[in-house]
Residue, then its C-alpha position, 0 to 999 in steps of 0.5 A: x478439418x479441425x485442429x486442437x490446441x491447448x490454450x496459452x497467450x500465444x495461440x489467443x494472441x495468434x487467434x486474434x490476429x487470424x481474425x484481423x481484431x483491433x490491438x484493442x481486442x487482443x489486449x482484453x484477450x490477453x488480459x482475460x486470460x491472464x486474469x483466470x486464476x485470480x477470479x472466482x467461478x460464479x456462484x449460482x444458488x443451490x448449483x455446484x460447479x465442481x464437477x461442471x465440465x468447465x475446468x478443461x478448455x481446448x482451443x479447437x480450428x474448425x474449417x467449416x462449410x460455408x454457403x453460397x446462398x439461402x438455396x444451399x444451406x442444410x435443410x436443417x437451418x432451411x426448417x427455421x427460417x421463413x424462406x421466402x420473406x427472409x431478408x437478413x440472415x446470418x448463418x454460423x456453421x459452427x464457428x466459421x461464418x458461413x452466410x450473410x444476407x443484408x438487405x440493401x435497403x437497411x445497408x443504405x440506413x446505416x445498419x450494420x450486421x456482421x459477424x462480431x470479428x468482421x464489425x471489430x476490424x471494421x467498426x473497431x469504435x463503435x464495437x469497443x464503446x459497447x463491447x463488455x462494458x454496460x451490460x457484462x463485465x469481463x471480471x465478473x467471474x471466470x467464465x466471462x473471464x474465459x468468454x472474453x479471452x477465447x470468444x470465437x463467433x458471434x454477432x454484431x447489429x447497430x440500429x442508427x437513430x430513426x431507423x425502424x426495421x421491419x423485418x427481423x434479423x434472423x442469426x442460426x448457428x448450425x453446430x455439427x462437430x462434437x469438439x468445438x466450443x461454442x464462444x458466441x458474442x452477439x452485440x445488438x445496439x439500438x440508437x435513439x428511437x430505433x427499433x430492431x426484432x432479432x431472433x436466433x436458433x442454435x440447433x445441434x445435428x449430433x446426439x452428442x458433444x464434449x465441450x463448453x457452450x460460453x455465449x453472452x448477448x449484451x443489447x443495448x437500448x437507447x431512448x425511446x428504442x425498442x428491442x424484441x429478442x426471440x430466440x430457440x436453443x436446442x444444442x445437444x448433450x454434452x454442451x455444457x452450458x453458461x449463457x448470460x443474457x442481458x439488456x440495459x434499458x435507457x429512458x422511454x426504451x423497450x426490450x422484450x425477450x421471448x426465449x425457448x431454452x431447450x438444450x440437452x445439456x447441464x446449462x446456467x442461464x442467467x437473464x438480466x434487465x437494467x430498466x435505467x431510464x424513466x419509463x423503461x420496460x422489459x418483459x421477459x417470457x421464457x420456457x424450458x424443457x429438461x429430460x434425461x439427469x439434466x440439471x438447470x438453473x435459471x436466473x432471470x432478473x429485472x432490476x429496475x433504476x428508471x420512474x415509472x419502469x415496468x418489469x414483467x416476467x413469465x417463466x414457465x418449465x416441463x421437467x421429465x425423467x431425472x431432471x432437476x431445474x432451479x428456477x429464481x426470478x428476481x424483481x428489484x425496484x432501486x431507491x429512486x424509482x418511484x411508480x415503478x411496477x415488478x411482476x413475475x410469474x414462475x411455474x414448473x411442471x414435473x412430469x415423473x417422480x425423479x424430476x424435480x422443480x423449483x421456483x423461487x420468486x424474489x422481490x426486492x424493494x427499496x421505494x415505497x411508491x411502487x406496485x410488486x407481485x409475484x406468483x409461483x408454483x411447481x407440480x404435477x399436471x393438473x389431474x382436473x384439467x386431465x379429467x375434463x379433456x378426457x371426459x370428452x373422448x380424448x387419451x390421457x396421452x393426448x390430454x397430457x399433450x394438450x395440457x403441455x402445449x397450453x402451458x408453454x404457449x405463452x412464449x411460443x405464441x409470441x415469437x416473431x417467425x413462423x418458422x422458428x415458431x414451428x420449431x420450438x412446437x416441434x422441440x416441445x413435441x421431441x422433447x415431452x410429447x414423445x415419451x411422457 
């Protein structure tokens, strides 16, 4: 059963309560929405929003199926998890939460994952210290404006101090109704020398949507914490996409991201580290597979504050048929930050005539005792490395695939679960393989 409704203060004020959220949550809400008119869309390079489905939000209830136990969820959420080690999981069926599965031995450490309006009504405090306010601004422009006002799933996760988890924290938001908005906020907070892995998929079981996808992920990593984040999206056509990634890194921190941006649907993407603390690091490796009139566009940055902080990026993108992708990396060394290391790498290949790709590497420096590079390039698939499998009885075809696969295998190869490993393969294959 769902309900729609235009969007007005009263519904988001309505909203809110059904959720329990502290008054404090209603006021950002309230405030966000209020504020739309007076801020300015975001500007992505090269990208025109005007005609970006981004313009007509409908508030939309969902009453979803819920599940019992991992035994009973869908066989597609079973395909991406690792069954029989899985220990923390939580499930989203489109907005409703659906299942958590908590060990308990995390429980007795003081680790905390609930979904996002569960941890606001039961850890108000510690979910307002970080919510918005290091990583992502409300008032950035109109669409964090609208995520904050209409946020409606997510995630929480607060490591304590001294805590190490060995096992990953997996999140699958399964989306199978073509009206809901997907709003999701995911709050990961690593206390000092902690350390977390957390790996999420959205898989879509519908060839088609219209509607917005609004997610924002803000990680939070202490000093000397580490925070692996992996992820898999696959939502379907129709999903018009603004996702913002982002991680602020304190001294002696980790975060390393490991991202499969797969969706069928026009999407902005902008992934952003702060290295704040002396040496901090991020490595940021990201692949992307564009087909149909897709248009893409990537903004991944790591700006680094912190002595001796080391940024690394890796981006690699398959555009097919009509799709268009914008690819910007972004290495900036602040004043200050002295023995600092920004290296990147973005390249793109296009596998017919109409698609297009660019990459556009950006270094930007304030110091002088530091080490940068860069490379970049798009193309099509290297007629030499064709010629060389097919010298050994292979098809073009299969040559094709194989050169694919090792080109995107830098990101493949290191996500932490099997499962979702299988399933990204799987994706490249349904997206690229079967009709190049």
């Amino acid at each position: 059963m769902s309900q729609t409704f235009d969007v007005n203060p009263g519904i988001i004020q309505e909203f809110s309560q059904s959720k329990n959220e502290p008054s404090w949550m209603t006021a950002v809400r309230e405030d966000a929405f209020n504020r739309l008119n007076t801020i300015e869309m975001p500007k992505p390079d090269k990208t025109k929003l005007d005609k970006w489905n981004f313009h007509s939000v409908k508030h939309t209830v969902i009453d979803s199926d819920t599940y019992a136990s991992v035994e009973a969820l869908p066989a597609s959420v079973k395909q991406v998890l690792d069954i029989e080690s899985i220990d923390n999981l939580y499930v989203q069926h489109n907005n409703t939460p659906a299942l958590l599965k908590v060990s308990p031995e995390l429980e007795a450490q003081g680790v905390i994952i609930k979904d996002i309006h569960t941890a606001m009504a039961e850890h108000s405090e510690l979910v307002q210290q970080y919510f918005m306010t290091e990583a992502v601004k409300v008032d950035e422009h109109r669409l964090t404006a609208l995520h904050a006002a209409l946020m409606n799933g997510g995630l929480f996760i607060y490591v304590p101090k001294n805590v190490v988890i060995e096992s990953p924290i997996q999140m699958v938001t399964l989306h199978d109704n073509a009206d809901v908005n997907l709003f999701n906020h995911v709050l990961i907070v690593a206390d000092e020398s902690s350390e977390v892995t957390y790996v999420e998929n959205y898989i879509s079981t519908i060839a088609e949507a219209k509607a917005q996808l609004n997610l924002i992920s803000e990680v939070i990593a202490s000093n000397n914490a580490k925070i692996t984040y992996g992820t898999v999206d696959f939502l379907c056509k129709g999903l018009t996409g603004h996702v913002i990634r982002r991680g602020v890194a304190a001294q002696d921190a980790v975060i390393d991201w490991a991202l499969g941006l797969m969706n069928d649907g026009d999407t902005i993407n902008d992934n952003t580290t702060y290295l704040m603390g002396d040496n901090s690091s991020s490595d940021l490796k990201i692949v992307v597979v564009g087909r149909g009139e897709q248009k893409l566009n990537f903004t991944t940055q790591i700006i680094q504050y912190g002595k001796n902080s080391q940024g690394h990026i890796l981006k690699h993108g398959v555009m097919k048929d009509a799709a268009s992708s914008i690819f910007n990396g972004i290495g900036y060394i602040k004043h200050g930050a002295t023995k600092a290391d920004a290296q990147q790498e973005s390249r793109v290949l296009m596998l017919s005539e109409k698609s297009r790709g660019d990459a556009n590497p950006i270094l930007l420096i304030d110091e002088d005792d530091v080490t940068a590079g860069h490379a970049a390039s798009a193309g099509r698939v290297d007629p030499l490395q064709l010629f060389y499998l097919m010298s050994r009885g292979i098809s073009k075809q299969e040559a094709e695939r194989l050169v694919i696969h090792g080109f995107l295998a830098p990101v493949v190869n290191v996500l932490p679960i099997e499962a979702v490993k299988r399933q990204l393969t799987e994706v490249i294959e349904q997206k690229v393989m079967g009709n190049i």
